[in-house]
C-alpha positions as CSV (number, residue, x, y, z in Angstrom):
1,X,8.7,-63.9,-9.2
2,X,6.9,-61.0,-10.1
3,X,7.9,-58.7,-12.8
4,X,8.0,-55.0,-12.0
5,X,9.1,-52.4,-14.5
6,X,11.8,-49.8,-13.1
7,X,9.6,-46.9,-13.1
8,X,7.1,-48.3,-11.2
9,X,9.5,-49.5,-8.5
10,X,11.4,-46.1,-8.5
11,X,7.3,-44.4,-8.1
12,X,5.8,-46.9,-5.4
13,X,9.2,-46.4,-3.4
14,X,9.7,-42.6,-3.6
15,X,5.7,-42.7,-2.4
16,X,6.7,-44.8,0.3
17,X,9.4,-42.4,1.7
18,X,7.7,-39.1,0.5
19,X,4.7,-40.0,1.8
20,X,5.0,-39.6,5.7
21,X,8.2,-37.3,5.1
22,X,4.9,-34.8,3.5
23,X,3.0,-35.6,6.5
24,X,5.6,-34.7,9.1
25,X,5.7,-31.9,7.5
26,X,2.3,-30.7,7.8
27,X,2.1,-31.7,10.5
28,X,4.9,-30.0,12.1
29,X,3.3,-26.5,10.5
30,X,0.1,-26.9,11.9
31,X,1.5,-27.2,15.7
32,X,4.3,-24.4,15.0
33,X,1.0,-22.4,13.2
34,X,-1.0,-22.8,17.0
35,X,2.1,-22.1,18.5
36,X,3.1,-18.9,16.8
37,X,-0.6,-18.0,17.6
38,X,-0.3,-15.0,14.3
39,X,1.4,-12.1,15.8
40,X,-1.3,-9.2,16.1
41,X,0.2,-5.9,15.1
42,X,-0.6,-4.2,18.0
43,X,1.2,-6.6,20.5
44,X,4.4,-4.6,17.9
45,X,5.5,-1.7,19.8
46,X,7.7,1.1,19.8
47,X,9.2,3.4,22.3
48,X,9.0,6.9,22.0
49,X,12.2,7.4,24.2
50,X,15.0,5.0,22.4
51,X,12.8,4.0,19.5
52,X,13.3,0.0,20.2
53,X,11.0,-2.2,18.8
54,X,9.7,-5.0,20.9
55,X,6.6,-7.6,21.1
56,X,4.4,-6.9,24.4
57,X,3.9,-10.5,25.4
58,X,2.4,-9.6,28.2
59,X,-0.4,-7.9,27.2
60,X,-0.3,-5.2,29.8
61,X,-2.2,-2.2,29.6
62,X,1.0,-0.2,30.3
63,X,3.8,-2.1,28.8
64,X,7.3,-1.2,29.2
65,X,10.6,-0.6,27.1
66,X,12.3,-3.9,27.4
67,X,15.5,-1.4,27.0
68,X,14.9,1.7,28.8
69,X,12.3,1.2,31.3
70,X,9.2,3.8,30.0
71,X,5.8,3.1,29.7
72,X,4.1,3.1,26.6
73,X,0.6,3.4,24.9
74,X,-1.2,0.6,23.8
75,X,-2.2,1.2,19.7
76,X,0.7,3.7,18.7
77,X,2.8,0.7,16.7
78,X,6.0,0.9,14.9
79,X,5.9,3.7,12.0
């Protein structure tokens, strides 16, 4: 039988199960990073009527309040 020292085991097996648990990991944030796409600060709006701030996913040129209804101006953000 082969002789092992403690630490060794206790380093070769928390290597074993840290080792894909780091790569899930990464993993995981690179997807959710493409996923996310990086919120641009202009898609961050504003209305001038009820002050609500929302995210124009849709990229329209005239976007509207999500809670009143207006239109808005593309490139005045939240202030």
């Amino acid at each position: 039988m082969v002789e092992v020292r403690f630490q060794l085991f206790l380093l070769v097996f928390l290597a074993v199960v840290m080792m894909p648990l780091l790569a899930g990991w990464i993993h995981g944030e690179a997807r959710w990073g493409r996923q996310r796409g990086g919120r641009e600060e202009s898609s961050l709006l504003r209305c001038s009527i009820c002050t609500y701030v929302y995210v124009d996913d849709m990229c329209d040129e005239l976007p509207r309040c999500p809670r009143c209804g207006t239109y808005e101006r593309r490139g005045e953000g939240p202030s």
